[in-house]
N, C-alpha and C positions, 0 to 999 in steps of 0.2 A: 402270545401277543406279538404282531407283528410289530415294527419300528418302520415309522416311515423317514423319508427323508426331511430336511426339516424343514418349512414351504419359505419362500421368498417375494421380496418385494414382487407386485404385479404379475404373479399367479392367484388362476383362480380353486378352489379346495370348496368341497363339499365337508358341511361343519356342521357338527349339531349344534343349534343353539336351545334347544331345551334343557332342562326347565325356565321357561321366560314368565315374566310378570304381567298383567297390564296388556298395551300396546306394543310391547317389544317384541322382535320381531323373534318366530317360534319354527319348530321344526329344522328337517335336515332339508339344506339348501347349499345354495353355492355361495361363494363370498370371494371378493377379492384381497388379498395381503396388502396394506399400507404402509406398513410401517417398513420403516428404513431399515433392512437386513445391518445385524449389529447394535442395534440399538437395545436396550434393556436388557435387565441383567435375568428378568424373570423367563420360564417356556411360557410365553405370552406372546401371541400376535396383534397387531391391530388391524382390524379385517371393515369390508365396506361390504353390507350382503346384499344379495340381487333380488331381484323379484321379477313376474313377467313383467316384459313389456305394456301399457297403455297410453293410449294416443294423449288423454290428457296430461300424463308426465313431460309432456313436450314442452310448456308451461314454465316449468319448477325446475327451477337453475339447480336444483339438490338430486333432481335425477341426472343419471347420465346412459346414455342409449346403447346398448351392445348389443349390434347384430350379432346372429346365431352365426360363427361359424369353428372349424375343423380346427383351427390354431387352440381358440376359448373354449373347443368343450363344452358349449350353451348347443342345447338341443333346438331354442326358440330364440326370438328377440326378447332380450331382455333388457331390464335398466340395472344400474348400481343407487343404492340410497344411500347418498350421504349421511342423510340426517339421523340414520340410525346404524351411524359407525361405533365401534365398540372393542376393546379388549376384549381376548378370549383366551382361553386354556388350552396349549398346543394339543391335550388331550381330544380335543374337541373335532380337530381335522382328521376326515376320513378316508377324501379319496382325491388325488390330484386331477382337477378337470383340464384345463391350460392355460394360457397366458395374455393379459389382454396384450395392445398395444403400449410403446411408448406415450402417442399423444392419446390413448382411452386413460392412461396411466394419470400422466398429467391434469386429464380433465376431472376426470376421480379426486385429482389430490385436491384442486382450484374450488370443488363442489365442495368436499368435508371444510375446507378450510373458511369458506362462506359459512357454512353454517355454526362455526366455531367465533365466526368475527375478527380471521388475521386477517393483515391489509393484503 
């Protein structure tokens, strides 16, 4: 078994999310790292996972828009979905893609945080 390194705030990591339930969101995909490096005491991240890009997510303050490029490791345009942020099991991350921006970061955290209800 390999050991990877352990992922950090605002990279992005390719993660399994299966087995999901329901509407939750499934398969290996990309996801960006939220949560505040140091935080919790468990191997648990809290990851925001991407999906492609569509025009109508332009819309939905809970998307946030990540052009494809060589820094993030997204092959397409894609978005981050807030609304199905989630704890995960560092087991779960597979492969380091890269790193968004500081203000994708930001906009990321300002999206989950809508959809949670802090001011």
């Amino acid at each position: 078994m390999v050991t990877l390194p352990p992922a950090k705030r605002g990279e992005i990591w390719l993660v399994r999310f299966d087995p999901s339930l329901g509407a939750e969101i499934r398969k290996l995909r990309p996801a960006i790292v939220v949560s505040v490096d140091g935080v919790g005491r468990l191997p648990l991240r809290i990851v925001v996972p991407v999906t492609n890009w569509k025009p109508v997510y332009g819309g939905l303050s809970w998307f946030v828009r990540l052009p494809a490029a060589t820094t993030n490791g997204l092959s397409k345009d894609s978005a981050a979905d807030a609304f199905q942020v989630k704890s995960v099991s560092e087991a779960r991350f597979i492969q380091r893609l890269g790193v968004v921006t500081p203000s994708q970061l930001e906009e990321i955290a300002s999206a989950v945080a809508l959809c949670v209800g802090a001011p």
